[in-house]
C-alpha positions as CSV (number, residue, x, y, z in Angstrom):
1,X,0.0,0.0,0.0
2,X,1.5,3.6,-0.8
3,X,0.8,6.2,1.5
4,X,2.1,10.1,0.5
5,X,4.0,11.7,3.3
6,X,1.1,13.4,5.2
7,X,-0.3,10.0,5.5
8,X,2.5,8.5,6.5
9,X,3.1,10.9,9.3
10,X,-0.6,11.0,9.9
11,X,-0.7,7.2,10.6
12,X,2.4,7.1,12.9
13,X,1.2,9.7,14.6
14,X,-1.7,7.6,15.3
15,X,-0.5,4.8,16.3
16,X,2.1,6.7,19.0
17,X,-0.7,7.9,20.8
18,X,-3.0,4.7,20.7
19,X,-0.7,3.0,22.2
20,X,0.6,5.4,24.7
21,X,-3.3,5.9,25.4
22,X,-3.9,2.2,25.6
23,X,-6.0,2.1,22.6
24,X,-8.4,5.1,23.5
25,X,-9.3,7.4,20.6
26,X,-7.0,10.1,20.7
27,X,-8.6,13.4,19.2
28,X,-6.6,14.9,16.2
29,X,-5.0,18.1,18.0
30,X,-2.8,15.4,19.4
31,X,-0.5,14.7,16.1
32,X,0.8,17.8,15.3
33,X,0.1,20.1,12.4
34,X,-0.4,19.4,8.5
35,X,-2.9,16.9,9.4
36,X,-6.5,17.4,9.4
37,X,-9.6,16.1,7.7
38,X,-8.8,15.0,4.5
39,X,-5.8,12.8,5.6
40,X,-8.0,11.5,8.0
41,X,-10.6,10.8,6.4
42,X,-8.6,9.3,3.4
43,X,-6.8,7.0,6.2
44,X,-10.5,5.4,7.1
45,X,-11.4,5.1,3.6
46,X,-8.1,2.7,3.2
47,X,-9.2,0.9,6.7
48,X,-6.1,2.1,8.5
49,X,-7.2,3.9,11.1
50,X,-11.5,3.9,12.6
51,X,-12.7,7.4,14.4
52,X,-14.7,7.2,17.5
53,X,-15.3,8.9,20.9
54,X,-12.5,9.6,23.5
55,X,-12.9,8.5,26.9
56,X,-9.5,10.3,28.2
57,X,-10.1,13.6,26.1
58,X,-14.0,13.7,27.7
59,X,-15.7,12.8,24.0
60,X,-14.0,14.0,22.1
61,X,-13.8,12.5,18.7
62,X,-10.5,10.7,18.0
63,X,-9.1,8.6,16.0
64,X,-7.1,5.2,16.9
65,X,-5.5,2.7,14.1
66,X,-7.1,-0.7,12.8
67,X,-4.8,-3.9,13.3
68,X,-4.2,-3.0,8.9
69,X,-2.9,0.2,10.5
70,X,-0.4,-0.9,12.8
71,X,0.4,-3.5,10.4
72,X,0.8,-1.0,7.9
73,X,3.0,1.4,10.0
74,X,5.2,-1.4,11.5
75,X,6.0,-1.8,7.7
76,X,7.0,1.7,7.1
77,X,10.1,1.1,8.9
């Protein structure tokens, strides 16, 4: 699967703060800038990552990675 940069970024980003969240959505002021929508939404499109509400950041939507996400990013490497 090719990812461009932002998505690349996007979806390690994601997967940082899942795990350091223990899975929890994390909402997407968390990954830094040049992300926002778009990438996003073009990361659920490709099953990567699933959206849903925080329980740390108070409901919050967030976004967390699939297993094809981590799977994914482990192969970026």
């Amino acid at each position: 699967m090719k990812l461009n940069t932002r998505q690349q970024k996007a979806l390690k980003g994601i997967v940082f703060e899942s795990d350091f969240l223990e899975g929890d959505f994390a909402p997407d002021g968390t990954f830094g800038s040049g992300m926002g929508k778009v990438t996003f939404d073009s990361l659920i499109e490709l099953g990567l990552i699933e959206s849903g509400p925080s329980k740390r950041h108070h409901g919050a939507i967030g976004y967390r990675p699939t297993q094809l996400g981590k799977e994914t990013e482990n192969s970026l490497y």
